[in-house]
C-alpha positions in Angstrom: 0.0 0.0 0.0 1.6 3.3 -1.0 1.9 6.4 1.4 3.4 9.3 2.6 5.4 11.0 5.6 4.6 14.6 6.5 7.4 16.7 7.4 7.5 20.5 7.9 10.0 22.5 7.3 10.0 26.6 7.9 12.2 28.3 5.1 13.0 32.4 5.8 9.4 33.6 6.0 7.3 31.2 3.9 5.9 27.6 5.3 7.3 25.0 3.4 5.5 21.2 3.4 8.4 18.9 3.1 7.1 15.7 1.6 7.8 12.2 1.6 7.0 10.5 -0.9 7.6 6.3 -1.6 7.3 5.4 -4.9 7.3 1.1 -5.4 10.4 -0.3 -7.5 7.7 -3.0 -9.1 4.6 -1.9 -10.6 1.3 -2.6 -7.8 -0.9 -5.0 -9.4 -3.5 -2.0 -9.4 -1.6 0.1 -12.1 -3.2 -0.1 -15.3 -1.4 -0.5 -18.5 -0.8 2.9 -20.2 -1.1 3.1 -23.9 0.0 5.7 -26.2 -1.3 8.0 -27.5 -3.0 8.8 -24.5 -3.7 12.1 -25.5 -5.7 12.0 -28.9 -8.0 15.2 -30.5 -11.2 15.7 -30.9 -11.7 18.3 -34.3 -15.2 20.4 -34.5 -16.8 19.0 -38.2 -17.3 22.4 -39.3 -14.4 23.8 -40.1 -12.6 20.6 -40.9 -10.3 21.5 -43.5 -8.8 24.4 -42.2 -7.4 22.3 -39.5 -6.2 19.4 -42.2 -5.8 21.8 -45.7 -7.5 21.9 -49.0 -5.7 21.6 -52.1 -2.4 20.9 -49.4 -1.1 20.0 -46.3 -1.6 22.5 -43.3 1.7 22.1 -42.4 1.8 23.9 -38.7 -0.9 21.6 -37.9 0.8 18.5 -39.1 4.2 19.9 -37.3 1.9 19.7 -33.9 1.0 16.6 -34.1 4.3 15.0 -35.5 6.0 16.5 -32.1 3.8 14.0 -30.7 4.4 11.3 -33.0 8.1 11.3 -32.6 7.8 11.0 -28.6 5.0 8.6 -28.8 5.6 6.7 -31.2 2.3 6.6 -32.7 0.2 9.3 -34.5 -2.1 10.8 -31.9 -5.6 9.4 -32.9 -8.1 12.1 -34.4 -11.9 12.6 -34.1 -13.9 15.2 -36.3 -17.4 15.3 -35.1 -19.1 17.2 -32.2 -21.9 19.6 -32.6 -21.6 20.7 -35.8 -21.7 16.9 -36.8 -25.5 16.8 -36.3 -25.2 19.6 -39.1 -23.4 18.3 -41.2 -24.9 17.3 -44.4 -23.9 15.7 -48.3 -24.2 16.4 -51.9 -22.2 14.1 -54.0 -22.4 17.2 -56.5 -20.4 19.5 -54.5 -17.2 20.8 -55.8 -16.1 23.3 -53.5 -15.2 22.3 -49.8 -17.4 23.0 -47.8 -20.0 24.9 -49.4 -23.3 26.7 -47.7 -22.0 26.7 -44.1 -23.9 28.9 -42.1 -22.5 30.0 -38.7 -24.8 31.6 -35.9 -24.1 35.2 -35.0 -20.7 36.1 -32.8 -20.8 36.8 -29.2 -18.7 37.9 -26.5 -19.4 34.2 -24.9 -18.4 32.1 -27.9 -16.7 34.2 -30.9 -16.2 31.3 -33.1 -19.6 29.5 -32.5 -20.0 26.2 -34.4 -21.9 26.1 -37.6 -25.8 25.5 -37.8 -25.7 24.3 -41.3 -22.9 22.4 -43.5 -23.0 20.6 -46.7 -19.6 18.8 -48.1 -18.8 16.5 -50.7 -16.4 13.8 -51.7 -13.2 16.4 -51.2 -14.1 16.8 -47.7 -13.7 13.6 -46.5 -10.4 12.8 -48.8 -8.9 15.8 -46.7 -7.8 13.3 -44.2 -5.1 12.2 -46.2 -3.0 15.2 -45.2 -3.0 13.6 -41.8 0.1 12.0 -40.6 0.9 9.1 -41.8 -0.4 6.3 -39.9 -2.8 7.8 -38.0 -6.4 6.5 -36.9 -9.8 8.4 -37.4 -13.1 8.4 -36.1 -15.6 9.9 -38.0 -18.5 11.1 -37.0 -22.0 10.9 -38.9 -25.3 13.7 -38.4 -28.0 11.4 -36.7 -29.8 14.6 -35.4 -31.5 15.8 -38.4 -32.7 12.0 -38.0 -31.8 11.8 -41.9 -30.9 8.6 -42.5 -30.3 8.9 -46.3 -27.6 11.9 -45.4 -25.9 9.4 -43.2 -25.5 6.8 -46.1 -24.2 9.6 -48.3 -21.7 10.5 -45.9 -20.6 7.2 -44.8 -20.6 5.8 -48.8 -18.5 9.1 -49.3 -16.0 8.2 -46.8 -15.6 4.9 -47.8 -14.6 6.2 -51.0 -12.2 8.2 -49.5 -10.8 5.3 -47.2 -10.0 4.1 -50.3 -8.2 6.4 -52.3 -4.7 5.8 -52.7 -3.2 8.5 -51.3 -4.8 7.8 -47.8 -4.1 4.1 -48.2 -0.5 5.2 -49.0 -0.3 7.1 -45.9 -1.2 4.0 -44.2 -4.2 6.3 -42.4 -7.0 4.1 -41.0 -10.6 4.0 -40.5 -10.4 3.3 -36.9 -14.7 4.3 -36.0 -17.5 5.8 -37.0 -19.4 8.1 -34.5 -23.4 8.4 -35.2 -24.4 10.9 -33.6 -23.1 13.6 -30.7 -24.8 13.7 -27.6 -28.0 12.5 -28.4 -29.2 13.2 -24.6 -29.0 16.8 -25.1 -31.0 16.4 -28.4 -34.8 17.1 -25.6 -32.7 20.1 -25.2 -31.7 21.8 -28.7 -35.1 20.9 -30.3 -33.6 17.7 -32.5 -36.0 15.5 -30.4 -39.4 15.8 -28.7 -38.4 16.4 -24.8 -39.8 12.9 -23.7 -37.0 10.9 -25.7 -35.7 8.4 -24.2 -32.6 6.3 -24.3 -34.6 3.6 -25.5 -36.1 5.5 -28.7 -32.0 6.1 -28.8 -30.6 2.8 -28.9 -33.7 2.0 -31.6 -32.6 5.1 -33.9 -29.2 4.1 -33.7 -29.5 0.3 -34.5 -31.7 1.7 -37.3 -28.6 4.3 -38.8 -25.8 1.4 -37.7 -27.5 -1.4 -40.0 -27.4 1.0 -43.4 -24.3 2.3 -42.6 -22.6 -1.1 -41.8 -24.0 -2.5 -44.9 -22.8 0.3 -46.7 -19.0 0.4 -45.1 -18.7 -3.1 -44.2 -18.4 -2.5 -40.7 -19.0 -6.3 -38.6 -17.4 -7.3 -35.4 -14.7 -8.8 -37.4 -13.8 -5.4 -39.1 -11.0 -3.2 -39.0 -13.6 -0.4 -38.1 -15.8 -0.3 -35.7 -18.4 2.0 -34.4 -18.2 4.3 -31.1 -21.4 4.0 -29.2 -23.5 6.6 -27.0 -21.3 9.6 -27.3 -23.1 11.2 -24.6 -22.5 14.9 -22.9 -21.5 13.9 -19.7 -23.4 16.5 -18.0 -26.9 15.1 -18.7 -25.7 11.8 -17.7 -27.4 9.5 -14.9 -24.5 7.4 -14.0 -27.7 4.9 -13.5 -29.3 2.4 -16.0 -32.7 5.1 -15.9 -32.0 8.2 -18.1 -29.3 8.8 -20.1 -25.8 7.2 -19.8 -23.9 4.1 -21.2 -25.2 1.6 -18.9 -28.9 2.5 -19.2 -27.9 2.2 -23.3 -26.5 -1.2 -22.9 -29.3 -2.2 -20.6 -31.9 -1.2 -23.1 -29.9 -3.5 -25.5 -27.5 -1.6 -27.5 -24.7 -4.2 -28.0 -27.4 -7.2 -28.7 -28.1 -6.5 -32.1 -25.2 -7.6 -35.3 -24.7 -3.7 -35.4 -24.1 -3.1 -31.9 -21.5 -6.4 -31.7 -19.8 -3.8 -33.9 -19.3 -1.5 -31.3 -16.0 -1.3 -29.7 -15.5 1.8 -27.7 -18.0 3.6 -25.4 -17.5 7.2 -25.4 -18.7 10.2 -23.3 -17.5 13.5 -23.5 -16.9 15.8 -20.3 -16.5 19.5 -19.6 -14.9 20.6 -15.7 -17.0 23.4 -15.9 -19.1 25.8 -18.4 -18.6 28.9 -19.5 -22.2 29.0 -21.6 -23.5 32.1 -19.6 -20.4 33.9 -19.4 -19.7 33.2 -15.9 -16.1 32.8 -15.7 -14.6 30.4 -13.3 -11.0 30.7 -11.5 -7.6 29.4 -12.2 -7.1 28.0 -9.3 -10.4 26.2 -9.0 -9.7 24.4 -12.4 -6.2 23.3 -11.7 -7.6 21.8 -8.3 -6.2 18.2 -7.4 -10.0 17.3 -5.4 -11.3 19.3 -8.1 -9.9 17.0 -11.0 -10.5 14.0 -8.9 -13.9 14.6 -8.2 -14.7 16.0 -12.0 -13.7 12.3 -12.8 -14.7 10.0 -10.2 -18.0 11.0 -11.2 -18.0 8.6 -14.3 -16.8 5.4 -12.2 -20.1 4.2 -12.4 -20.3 4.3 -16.0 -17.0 3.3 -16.6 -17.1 0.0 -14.8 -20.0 -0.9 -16.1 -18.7 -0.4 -19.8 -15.4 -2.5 -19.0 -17.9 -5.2 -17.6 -18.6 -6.0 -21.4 -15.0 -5.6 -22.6 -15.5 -2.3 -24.4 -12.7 0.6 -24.2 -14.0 3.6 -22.4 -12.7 7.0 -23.8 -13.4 11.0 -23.0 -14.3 11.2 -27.0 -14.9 14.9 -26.5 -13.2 16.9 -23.3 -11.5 19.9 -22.0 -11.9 22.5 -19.3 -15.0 24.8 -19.8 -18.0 24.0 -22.4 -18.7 26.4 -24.3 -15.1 26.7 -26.1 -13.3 27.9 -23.1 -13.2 30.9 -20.1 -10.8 33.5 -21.0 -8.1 33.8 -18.5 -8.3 30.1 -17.6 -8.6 28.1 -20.4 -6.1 29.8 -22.5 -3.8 30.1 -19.3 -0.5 28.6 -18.2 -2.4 26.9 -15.2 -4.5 24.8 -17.7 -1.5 23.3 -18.8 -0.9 21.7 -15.5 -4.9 21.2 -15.3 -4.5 19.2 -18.7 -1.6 16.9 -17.5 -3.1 16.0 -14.3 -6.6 15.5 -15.5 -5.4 13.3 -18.5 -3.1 11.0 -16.1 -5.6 10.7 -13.4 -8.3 9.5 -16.4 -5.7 6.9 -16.6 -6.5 5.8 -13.0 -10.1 5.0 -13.2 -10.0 3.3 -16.8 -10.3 5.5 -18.8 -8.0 4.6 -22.3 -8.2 7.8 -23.8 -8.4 11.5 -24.1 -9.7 13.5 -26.5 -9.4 16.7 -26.4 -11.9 18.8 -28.0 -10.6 21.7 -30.5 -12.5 24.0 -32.9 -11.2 27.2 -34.8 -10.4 30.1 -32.8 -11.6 28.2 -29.6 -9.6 29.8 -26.3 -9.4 25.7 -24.7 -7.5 25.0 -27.6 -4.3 23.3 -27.5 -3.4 24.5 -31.2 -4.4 27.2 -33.2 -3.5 26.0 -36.9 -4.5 28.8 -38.6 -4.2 32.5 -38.6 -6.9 34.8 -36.4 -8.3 38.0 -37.1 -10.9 38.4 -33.9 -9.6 37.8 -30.4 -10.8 34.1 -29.1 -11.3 36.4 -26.1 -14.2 38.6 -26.8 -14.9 38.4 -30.6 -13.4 41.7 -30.9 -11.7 42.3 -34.1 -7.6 42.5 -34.1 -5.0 45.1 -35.3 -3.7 42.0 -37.1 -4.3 38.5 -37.9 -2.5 36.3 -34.9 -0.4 33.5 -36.8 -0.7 29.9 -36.2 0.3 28.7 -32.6 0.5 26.4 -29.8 -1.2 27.0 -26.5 -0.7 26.2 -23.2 -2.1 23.1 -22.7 0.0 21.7 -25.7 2.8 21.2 -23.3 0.5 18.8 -21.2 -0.1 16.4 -24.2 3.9 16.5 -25.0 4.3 15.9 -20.8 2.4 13.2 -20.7 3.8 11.6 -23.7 6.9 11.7 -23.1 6.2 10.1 -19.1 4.0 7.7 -21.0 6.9 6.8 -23.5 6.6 4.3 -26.3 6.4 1.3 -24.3 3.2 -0.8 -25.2 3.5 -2.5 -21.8 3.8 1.0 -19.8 2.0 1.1 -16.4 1.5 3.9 -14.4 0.1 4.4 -11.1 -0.9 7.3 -8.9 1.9 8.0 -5.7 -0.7 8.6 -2.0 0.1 12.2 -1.6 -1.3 13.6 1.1 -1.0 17.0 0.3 -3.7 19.2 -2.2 -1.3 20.9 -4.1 0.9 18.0 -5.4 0.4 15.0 -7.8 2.4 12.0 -8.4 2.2 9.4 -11.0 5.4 6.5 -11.3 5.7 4.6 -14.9 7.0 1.1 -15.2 8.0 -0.9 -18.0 6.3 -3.8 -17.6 7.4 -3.8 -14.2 10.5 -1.6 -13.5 9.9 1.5 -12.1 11.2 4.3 -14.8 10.1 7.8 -14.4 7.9 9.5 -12.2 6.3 13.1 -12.4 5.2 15.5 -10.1 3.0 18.3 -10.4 2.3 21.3 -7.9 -1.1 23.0 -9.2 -1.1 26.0 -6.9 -1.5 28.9 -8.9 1.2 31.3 -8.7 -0.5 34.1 -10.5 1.3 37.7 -11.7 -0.7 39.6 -9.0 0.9 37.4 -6.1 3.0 40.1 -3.4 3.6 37.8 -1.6 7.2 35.1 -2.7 6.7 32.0 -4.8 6.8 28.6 -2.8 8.5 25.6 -3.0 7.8 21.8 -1.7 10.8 20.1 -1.4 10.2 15.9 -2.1 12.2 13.6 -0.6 11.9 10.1 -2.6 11.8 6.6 -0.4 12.0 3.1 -2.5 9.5 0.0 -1.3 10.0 -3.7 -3.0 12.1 -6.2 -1.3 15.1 -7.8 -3.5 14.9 -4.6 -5.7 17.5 -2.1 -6.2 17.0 1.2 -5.7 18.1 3.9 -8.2 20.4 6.3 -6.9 20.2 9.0 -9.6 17.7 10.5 -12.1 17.3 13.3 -14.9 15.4 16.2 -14.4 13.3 17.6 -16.6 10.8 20.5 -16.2 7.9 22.6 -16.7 8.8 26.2 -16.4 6.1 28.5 -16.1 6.6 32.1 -14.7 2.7 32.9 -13.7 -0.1 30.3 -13.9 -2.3 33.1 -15.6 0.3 33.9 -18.7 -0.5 33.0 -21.9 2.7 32.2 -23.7 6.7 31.7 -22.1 6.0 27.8 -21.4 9.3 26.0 -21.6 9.7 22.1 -21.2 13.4 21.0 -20.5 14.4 24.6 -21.8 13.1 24.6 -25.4 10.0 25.8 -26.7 6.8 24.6 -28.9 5.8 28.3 -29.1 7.6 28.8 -32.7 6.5 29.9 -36.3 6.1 26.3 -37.3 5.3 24.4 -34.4 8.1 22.7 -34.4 10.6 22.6 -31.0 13.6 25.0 -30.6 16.2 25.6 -28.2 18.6 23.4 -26.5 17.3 21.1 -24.2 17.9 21.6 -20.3 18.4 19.2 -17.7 20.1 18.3 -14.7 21.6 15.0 -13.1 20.8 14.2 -9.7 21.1 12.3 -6.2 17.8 10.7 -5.6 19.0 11.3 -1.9 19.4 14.9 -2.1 15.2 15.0 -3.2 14.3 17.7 -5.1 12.3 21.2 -4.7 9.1 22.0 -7.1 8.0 25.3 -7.0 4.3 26.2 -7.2 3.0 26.1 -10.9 5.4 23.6 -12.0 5.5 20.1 -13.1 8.9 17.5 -13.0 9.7 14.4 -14.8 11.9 12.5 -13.9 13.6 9.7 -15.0 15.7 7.2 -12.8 18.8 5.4 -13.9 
């Protein structure tokens, strides 16, 4: 059983909470295996293309995601659904790409709202051959118009593109197909009467999955497979009454040919909302009981997908609905937010993470192309913001790089009593690798007061194993939780004209006995040899 010593320590005029922390040599029998890419993205429909290219690659984009790739690697899988893919519709006709898209009026709330009406064609879907190589999509298909014929048309259409030789070059694979997003919020956008039911659900499902199956070829043999439920998490029950995946499975969604398809269950999950313009704090989001009670939430529904041997995934997630709350989402803190949230979902059995992006959306980890109104207020700039990272993009390369590319990478969480500090140690297969830490007290630019440290001090359990004596250092250097840019991992930078890393990389060599201090808005990796 792990735990932890308290010791405290006073340094000149701040109190300082010396930790101890022991960290097993051999990987518990409770740690799950790790898989990457743990941290995958979900694309908003809508705007699909700008993210990918047209006519070419969108190269800053395809930098992003290659960073990833080379730690991982494995391409970080990519989802392009979400709201507007209930709007989303297809004429085989259609030339240009996309053509009538219709986008609802801009507000200070959300000033790059989601489209209310899209119509693509053939070139649409053969856009995902400027992915990376390798790399594994679900797509998602509009079951909200309840239009089954525009779901055949798209799903045909992607077929098509699935096969086109530049995609099968790439080696880029039709991992899912999606029908639907968040059918249990469809009472409240008017796509269903406001008694539906997850039964009526499940029926109109079954009812899209058998045409597009026959269409695609999709069995319980196939490469493909469908994602069910795709639920907000909000509305969900955690019960089998209402909505959530265990009240779909109970009203028989995997029973029929289509739903032995099925091989992920998928919800999507916001920590807060930011729909009415209230704005939440920094501090709150970055939270360690916060995060852990955000998640815990979905154990219910979790264990009772794994019961049937499906993967559970976040298919759609990030901090505040809504696209984001300006001056936390877009912050430095969300950064360590992200990498804590994303290895916790690790804990409870959760596979994967998807976070969710969409043009000029302030949660975003990447920006991919150029902006010409503030993601902030709508307000128009003095000139167009180029392509760029964002904070949070240094969680996902965090988190692959502790993850590694190990397919038989554990990881478990280290019993820290303390509610500014999380721990997580990796294994491969059983050896005890790298740990991390991560101190999520916000350190903000109007602190008087002087930043604060922890200083860890590592102890070793396992009999017969032995201990390392040293290990790299490698860290997370942000200057104020609420900046915006000035991120640095190990010294070098993702916060460049083509996404791609720069600078030389920084880190130290030390005694595991002398410990080591993490200051407040800071994360540490480190690796033991």
């Amino acid at each position: 059983m792990l735990f932890i010593i308290l010791a405290y320590t006073l340094l000149s005029s701040n109190l300082v909470l010396g930790l101890t922390v022991h960290i097993p040599l051999v990987a518990p029998s409770i740690a799950p295996i790790v898989k990457p890419p743990l941290v995958s993205f979900s694309i908003e429909q809508d705007r699909w293309t700008d993210w990918v290219g047209t006519t070419s690659r969108n190269q800053f984009f395809f930098n992003t995601l290659n960073n990833l790739n080379h730690i991982s690697g494995v391409p970080s899988r990519i989802r392009i659904g979400a709201n507007s893919e209930d709007h989303t519709n297809f004429n085989p006709g259609l030339q240009v790409n996309p053509k009538h898209t219709i986008f609802p009026a801009i507000t200070t709330t959300v000033p790059y709202p989601e489209a209310s009406n899209i119509t693509v064609g053939d070139s649409y879907y053969e856009s995902t051959k400027f992915l990376p190589p390798n790399t594994r999509v679900t797509w998602g298909l509009n079951l909200g118009q309840n239009n089954i014929t525009a779901a055949f048309l798209e799903a045909k259409s992607i077929v098509k593109a699935f096969s086109s030789p530049a995609i099968k070059r790439a080696g880029i694979i039709l991992d899912s197909i999606e029908i639907g997003n968040e059918a249990n919020l469809y009472p409240n956008n008017g796509a269903r009467p406001q008694n539906y039911t997850t039964a009526q659900y499940v029926g109109e499902w079954t009812a899209f999955a058998t045409n597009i199956s026959a269409t695609m070829g999709i069995t319980a043999n196939s490469t493909t497979k469908f994602w069910g439920v795709a639920f907000a998490g909000a509305g969900s029950s955690h019960s089998i009454t209402g909505f959530s995946p265990q009240a779909a499975i109970n009203e028989g969604l995997l029973l029929s040919e289509t739903g032995s398809a099925i091989s992920t269950i998928s919800q999507h999950h916001y920590s807060g909302s930011f729909c009415t313009g209230s704005e939440g704090l920094l501090q709150d989001l970055m939270s360690k009981p916060t995060i852990r009670g955000n998640l815990s939430a979905y154990s219910p529904d979790i264990a009772a997908v794994r019961e049937t041997g499906l993967e559970y995934v976040f298919g759609e997630t990030n901090s505040y609905s809504c696209h984001g709350a300006p001056g936390v989402s877009n912050s430095a803190g969300a950064a360590l937010w992200a990498l804590d949230y994303v290895l916790f979902a690790t804990q409870i059995g959760i596979s994967r993470v998807f976070f969710h992006e969409g043009i000029g959306y302030k949660y975003n980890l990447i920006q991919p192309i150029a902006l010409t109104r503030s993601i902030l207020d709508g307000s128009s700039l003095p000139a167009p913001i180029p392509a760029h990272i964002q904070p949070q993009y240094y969680a996902a390369i965090v988190a692959a790089e502790a993850v590694g590319k190990g397919r038989d990478m554990h990881a478990v969480e280290l019993a820290i009593d303390d509610s500014r500090i999380s721990g997580y140690a990796f294994y491969d297969r059983t050896r005890l690798v790298r740990t991390i830490f991560i101190n999520s007290e916000a350190f903000l630019k109007s602190n008087a007061t002087a930043r604060r440290s922890i200083h860890l001090d590592m102890g070793f359990t396992g009999n017969d194993i032995v201990a390392p004596t040293m290990f790299t250092t490698k860290r997370l250097i942000i200057e104020h939780a609420d900046d915006t840019s000035g991120l640095t991992w190990g010294g070098q930078t993702y916060e460049t004209n083509d996404g791609k890393v720069s600078g030389a990389l920084v880190a130290s060599n030390d005694n595991v006995a002398n410990g080591l201090d993490i200051q407040a808005t800071e994360a540490v990796l480190l690796t033991f040899h």
